[in-house]
C-alpha positions as CSV (number, residue, x, y, z in Angstrom):
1,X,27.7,137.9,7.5
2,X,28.6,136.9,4.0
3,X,29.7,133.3,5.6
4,X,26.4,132.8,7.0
5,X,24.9,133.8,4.0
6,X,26.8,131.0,1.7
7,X,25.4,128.5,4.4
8,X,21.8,129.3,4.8
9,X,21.7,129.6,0.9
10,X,23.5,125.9,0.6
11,X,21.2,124.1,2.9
12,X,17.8,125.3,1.4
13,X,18.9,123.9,-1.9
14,X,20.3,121.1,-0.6
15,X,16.9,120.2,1.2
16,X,14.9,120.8,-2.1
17,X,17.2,118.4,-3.6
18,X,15.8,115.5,-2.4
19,X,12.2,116.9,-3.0
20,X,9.7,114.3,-3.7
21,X,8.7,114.6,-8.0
22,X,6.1,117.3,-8.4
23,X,2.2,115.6,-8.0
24,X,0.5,119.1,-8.5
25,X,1.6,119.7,-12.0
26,X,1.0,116.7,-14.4
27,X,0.7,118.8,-17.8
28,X,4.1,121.0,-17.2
29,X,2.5,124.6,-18.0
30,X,3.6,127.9,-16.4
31,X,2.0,128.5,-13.1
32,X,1.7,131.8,-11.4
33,X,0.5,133.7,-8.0
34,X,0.4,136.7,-6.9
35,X,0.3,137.4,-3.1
36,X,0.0,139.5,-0.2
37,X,0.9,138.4,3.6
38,X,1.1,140.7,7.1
39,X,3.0,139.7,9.8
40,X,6.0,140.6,12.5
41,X,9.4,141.2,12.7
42,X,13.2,141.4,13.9
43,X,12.4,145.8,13.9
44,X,9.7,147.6,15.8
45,X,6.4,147.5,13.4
46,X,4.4,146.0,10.9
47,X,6.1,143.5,8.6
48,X,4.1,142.7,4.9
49,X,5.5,141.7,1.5
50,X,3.5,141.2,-1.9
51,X,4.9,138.9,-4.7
52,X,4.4,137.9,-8.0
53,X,5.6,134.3,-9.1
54,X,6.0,132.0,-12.3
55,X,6.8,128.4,-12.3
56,X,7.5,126.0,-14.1
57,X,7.9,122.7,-13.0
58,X,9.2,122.6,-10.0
59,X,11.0,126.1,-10.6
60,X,10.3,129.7,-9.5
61,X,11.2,132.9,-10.4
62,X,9.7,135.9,-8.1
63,X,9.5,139.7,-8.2
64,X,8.9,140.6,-4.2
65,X,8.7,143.8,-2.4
66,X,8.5,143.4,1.5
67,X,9.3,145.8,4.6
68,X,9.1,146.7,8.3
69,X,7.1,150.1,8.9
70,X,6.7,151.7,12.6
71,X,2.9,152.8,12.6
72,X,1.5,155.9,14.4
73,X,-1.7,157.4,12.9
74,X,-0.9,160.1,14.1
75,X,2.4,161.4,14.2
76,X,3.3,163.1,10.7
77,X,7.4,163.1,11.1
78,X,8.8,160.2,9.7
79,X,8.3,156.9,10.3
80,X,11.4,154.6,10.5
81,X,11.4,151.8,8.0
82,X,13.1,149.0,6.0
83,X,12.5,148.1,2.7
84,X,13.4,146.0,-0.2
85,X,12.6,144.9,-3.6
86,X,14.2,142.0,-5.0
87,X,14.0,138.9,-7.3
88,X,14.5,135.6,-6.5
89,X,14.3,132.2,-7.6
90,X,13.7,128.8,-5.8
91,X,11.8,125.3,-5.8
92,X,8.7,124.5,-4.9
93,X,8.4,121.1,-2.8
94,X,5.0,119.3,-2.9
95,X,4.0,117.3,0.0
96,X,0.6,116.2,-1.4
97,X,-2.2,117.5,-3.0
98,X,-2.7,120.5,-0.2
99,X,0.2,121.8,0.4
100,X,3.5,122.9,-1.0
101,X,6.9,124.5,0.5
102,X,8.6,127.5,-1.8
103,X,12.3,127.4,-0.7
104,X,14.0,130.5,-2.2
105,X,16.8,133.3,-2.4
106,X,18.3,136.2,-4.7
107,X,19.1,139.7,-4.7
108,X,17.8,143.0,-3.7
109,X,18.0,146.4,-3.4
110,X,17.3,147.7,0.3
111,X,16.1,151.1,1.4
112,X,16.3,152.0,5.1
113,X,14.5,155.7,6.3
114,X,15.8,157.1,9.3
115,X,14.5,160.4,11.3
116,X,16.9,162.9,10.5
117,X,17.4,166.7,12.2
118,X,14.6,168.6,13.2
119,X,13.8,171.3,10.4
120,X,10.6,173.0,11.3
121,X,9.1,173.9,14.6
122,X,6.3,175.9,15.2
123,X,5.1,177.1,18.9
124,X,6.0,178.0,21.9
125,X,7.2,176.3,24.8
126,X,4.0,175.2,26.9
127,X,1.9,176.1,23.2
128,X,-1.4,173.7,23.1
129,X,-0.1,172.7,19.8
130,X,3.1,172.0,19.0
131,X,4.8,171.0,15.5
132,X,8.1,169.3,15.3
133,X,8.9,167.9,11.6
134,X,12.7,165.8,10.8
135,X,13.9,165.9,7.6
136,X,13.9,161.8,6.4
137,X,17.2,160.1,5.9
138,X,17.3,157.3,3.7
139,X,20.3,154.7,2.5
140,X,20.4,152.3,0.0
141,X,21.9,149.2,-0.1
142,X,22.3,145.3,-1.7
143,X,21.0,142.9,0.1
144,X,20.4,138.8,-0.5
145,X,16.5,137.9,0.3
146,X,15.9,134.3,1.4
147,X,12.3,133.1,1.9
148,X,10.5,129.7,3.1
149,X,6.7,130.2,2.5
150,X,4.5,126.9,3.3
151,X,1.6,127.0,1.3
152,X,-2.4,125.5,2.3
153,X,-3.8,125.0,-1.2
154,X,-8.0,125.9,-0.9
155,X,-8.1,125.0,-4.4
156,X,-6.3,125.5,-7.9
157,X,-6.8,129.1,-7.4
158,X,-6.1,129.9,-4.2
159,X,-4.1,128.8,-0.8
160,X,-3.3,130.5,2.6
161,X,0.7,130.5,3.6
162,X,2.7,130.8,6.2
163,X,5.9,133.0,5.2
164,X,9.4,133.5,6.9
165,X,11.3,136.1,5.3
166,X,14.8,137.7,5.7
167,X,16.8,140.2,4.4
168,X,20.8,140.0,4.6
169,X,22.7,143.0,3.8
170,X,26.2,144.5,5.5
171,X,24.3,146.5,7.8
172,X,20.7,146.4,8.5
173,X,19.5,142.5,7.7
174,X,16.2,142.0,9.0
175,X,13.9,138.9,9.0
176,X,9.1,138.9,8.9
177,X,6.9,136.0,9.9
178,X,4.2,136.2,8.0
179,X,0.2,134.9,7.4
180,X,-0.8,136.1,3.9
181,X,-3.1,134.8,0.8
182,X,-2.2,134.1,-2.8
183,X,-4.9,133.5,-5.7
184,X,-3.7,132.9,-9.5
185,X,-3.0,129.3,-11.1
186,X,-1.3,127.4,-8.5
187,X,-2.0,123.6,-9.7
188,X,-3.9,122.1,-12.4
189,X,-7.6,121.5,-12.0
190,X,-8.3,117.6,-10.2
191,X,-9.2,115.6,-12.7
192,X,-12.1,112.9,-11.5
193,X,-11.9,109.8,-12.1
């Protein structure tokens, strides 16, 4: 795992290498966004992250949470999950003046939850309602994040991205495709002419 780790992370840098010179940011300030995305994944459920990211230049530097969560409305025993929290840093590749790539990877911490033993049950066999609840079971781990988010800039403010994310830890690396916003300073303002 840790071999195919050292790969992945050697060939996104390599590829931002030869990253065209940044046309989005002629005046070299700090840039930021903060976003949000929903999407699939490699576990049963619902995959979403949030982030928060500065850059400068063609630099990033990212705080992200982002997880896999079974959904059923309503079941009250607990829901297996994956989790993590991590930063990261990376490059952001302009192709033009509408869109972007963020190439990225760092470390996390990730939380797994498991269902457990069953601890309470209330009713009879045949009852009309039945209560089962599990104790939750959770494990933490490190884990190395990469990401490759391709951003549709709307405007200065705002753009619409496509996000693949994964997740590679020792025992329970998981991956998201994503379709998320993010609003904040993302380019300077167009100057006309």
């Amino acid at each position: 795992m840790k071999k195919y780790s050292l790969i992945l992370f050697t060939l996104c840098f390599n590829f931002s290498s030869f990253a065209q010179k940044d046309s989005l940011h002629n005046n070299y300030k700090t840039y930021f966004g903060l976003g949000f995305s929903l999407g699939g994944g490699s576990e049963a459920g619902i995959f979403g992250d949030a982030l928060f990211y500065l850059q400068r230049k063609n630099n990033y530097a990212q705080l992200k949470t982002s997880g896999i969560q079974e959904v059923d409305l309503f079941d009250d025993r607990p829901l297996p999950s994956i989790s993590d929290i991590s930063f990261t840093i990376g490059k952001s590749i302009p192709f033009n003046s509408g869109s972007m790539l963020q190439v990225g990877a760092g470390l996390g911490m990730v939380k797994k939850v498991t269902r457990g033993n069953r601890v309470i049950s209330s009713g009879e066999k045949g009852c009309l309602i039945c209560i089962t609840s599990y104790e939750p079971v959770r494990s933490y781990r490190l884990g190395v994040p990469f990401e490759l988010r391709y951003h549709f800039l709307l405007d200065q403010t705002a753009s619409i991205y496509l996000g693949l994310s994964a997740n590679i830890n020792q025992s329970d690396s998981y991956a998201g495709l994503s379709l998320g916003v993010c609003i904040g300073q993302l380019r300077d303002r167009k100057r006309k002419p």
